[in-house]
DSSP file (Angstrom, degrees, kcal/mol; ACC not computed):
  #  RESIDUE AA STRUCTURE BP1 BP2  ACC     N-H-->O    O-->H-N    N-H-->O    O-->H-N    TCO  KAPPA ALPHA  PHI   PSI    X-CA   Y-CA   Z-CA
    1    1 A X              0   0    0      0, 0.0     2,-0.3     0, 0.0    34,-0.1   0.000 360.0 360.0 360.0 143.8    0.0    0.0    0.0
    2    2 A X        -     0   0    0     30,-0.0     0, 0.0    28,-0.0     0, 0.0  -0.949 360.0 -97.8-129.8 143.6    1.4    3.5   -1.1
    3    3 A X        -     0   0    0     -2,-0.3     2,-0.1     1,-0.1    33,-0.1  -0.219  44.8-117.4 -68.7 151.2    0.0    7.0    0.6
    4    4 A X     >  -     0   0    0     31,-0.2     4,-1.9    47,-0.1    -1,-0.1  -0.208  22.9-102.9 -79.8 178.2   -2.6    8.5   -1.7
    5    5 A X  H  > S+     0   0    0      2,-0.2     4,-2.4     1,-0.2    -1,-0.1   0.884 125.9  48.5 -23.6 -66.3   -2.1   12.2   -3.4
    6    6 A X  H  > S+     0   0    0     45,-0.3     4,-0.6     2,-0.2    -1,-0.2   0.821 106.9  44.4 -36.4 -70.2   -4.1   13.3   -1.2
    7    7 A X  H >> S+     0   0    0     44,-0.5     3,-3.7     2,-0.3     4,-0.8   0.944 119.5  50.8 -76.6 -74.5   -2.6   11.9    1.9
    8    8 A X  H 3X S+     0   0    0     -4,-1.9     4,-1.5     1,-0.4    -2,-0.2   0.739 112.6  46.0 -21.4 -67.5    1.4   13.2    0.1
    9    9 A X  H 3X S+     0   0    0     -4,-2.4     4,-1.1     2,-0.2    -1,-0.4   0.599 112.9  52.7 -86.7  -9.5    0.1   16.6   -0.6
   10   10 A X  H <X S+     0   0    0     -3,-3.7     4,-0.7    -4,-0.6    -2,-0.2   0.973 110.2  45.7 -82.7 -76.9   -1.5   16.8    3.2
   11   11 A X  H  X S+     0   0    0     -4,-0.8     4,-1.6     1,-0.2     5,-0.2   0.542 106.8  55.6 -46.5 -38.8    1.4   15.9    4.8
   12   12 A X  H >X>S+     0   0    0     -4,-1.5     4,-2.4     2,-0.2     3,-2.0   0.992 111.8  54.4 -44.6 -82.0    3.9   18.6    2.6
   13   13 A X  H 3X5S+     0   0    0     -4,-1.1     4,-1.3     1,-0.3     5,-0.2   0.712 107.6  43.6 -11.5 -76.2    1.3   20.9    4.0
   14   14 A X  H 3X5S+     0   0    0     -4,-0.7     4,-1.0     1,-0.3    -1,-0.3   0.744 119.4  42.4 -61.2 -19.9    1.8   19.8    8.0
   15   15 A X  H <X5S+     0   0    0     -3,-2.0     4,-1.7    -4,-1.6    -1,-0.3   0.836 112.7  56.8-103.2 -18.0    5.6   19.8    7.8
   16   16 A X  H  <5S+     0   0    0     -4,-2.4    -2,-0.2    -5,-0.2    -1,-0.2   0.655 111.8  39.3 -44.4 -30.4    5.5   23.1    5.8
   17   17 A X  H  X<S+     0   0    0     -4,-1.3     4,-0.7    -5,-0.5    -2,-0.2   0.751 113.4  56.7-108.9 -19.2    3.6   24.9    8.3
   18   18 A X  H  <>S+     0   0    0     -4,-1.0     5,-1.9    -5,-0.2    -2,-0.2   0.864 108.9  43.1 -79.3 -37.0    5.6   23.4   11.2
   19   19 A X  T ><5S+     0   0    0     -4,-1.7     3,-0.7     3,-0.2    -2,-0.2   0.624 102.3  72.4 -77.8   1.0    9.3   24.5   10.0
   20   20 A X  T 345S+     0   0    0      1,-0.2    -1,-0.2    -5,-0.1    -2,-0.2   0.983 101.6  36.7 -54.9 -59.6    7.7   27.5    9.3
   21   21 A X  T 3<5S-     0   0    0     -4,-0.7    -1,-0.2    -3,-0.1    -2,-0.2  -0.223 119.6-110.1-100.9  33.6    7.5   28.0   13.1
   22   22 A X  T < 5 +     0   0    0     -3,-0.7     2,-0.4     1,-0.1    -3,-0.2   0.225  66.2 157.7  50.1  14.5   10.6   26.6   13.4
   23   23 A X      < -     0   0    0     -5,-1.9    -1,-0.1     1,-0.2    -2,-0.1  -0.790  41.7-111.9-104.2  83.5    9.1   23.4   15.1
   24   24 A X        -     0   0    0     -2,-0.4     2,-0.5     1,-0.1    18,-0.3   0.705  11.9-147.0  46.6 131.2   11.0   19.8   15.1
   25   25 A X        +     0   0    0     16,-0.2    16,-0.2     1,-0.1     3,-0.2  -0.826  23.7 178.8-131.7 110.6    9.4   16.8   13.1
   26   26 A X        +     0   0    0     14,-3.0     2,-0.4    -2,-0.5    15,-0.2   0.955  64.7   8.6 -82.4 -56.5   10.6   13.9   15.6
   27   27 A X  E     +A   40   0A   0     13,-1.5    13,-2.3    -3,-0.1     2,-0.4  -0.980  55.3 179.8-158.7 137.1    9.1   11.2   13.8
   28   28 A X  E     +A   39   0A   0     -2,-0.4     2,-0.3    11,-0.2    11,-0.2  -0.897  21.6 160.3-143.9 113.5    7.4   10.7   10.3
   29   29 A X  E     -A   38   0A   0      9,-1.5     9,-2.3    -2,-0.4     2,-0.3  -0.842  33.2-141.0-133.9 158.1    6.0    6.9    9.3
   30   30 A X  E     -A   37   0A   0      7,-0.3     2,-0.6    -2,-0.3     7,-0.3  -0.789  15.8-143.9-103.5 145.8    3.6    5.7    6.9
   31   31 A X  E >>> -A   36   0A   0      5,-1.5     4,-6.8    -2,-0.3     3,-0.9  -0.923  13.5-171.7-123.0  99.0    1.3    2.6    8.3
   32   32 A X  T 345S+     0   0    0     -2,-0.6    -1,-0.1     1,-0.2   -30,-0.0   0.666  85.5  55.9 -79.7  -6.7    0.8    0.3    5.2
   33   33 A X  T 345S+     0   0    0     -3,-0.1    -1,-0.2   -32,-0.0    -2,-0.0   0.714 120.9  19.2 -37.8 -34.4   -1.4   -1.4    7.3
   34   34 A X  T <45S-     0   0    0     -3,-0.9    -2,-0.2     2,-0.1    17,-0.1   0.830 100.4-124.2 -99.1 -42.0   -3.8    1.2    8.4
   35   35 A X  T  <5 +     0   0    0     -4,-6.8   -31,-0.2     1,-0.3    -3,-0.2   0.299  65.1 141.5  89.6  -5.8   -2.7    3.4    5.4
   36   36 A X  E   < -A   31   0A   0     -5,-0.6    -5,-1.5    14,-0.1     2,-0.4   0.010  45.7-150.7 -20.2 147.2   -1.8    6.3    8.1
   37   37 A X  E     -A   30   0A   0     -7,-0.3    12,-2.0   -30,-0.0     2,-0.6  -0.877  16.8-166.9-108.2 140.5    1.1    8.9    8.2
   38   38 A X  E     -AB  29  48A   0     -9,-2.3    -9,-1.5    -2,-0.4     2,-0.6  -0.990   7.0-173.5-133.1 113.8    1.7    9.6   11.5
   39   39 A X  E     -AB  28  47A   0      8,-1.9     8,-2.3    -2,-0.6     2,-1.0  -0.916   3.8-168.3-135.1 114.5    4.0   12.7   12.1
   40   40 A X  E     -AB  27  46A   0    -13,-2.3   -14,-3.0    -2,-0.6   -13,-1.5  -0.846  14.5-178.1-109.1 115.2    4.9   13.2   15.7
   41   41 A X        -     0   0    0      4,-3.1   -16,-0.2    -2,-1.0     3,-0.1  -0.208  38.3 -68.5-104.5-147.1    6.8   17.1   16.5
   42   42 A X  S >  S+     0   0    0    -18,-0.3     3,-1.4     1,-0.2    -1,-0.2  -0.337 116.2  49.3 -83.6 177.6    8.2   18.8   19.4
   43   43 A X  T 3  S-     0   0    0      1,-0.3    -1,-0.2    -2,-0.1    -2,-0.1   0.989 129.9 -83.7  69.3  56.9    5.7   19.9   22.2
   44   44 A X  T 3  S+     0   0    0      1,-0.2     2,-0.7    -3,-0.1    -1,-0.3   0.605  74.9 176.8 -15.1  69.1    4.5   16.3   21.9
   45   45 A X    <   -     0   0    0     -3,-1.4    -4,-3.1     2,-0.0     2,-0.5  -0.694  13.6-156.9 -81.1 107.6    2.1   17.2   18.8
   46   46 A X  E     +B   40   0A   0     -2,-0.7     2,-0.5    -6,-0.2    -6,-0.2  -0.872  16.3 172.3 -75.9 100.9    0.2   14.2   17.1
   47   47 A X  E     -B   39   0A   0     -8,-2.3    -8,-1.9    -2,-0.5     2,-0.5  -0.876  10.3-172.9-133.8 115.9   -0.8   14.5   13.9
   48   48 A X  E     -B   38   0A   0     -2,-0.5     2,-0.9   -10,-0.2   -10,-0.2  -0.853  12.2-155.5-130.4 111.6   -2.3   11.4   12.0
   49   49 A X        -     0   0    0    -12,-2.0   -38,-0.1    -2,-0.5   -39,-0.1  -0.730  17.1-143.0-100.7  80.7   -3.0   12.0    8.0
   50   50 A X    >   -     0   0    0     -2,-0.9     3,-2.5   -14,-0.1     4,-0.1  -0.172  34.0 -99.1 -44.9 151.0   -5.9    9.6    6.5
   51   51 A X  T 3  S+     0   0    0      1,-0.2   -44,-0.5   -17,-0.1   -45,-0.3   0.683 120.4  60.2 -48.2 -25.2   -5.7    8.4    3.7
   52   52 A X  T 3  S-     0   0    0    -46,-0.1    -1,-0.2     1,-0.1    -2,-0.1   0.562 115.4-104.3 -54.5  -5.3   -8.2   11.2    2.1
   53   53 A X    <         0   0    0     -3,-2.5    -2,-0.1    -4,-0.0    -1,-0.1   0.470 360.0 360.0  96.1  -5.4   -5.8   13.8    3.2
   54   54 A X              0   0    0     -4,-0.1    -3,-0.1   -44,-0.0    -6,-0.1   0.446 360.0 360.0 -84.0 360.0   -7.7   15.0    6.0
């Protein structure tokens, strides 16, 4: 399983807007199981990208 468009162009988005504010990206995985991206930053910020990009 491969992240969707969607799910690609969401994430560019969330790590775009976090080095903006100069802000850490600790950990960034894909779950070909679930189909997930999971991007964990500093100030223990969760941020979980379905596949639709939401």
């Amino acid at each position: 399983m491969l992240p969707t468009t969607e799910q690609a162009l969401a994430c560019v988005r969330v790590c775009q807007m976090r080095s903006n504010l100069y802000k850490d990206i600790r950990l960034f995985r894909f779950d070909d199981k679930t189909g997930e991206v999971y991007i964990l930053s500093v100030d223990e910020l969760q941020i979980i990208v379905y596949p639709n990009g939401e």
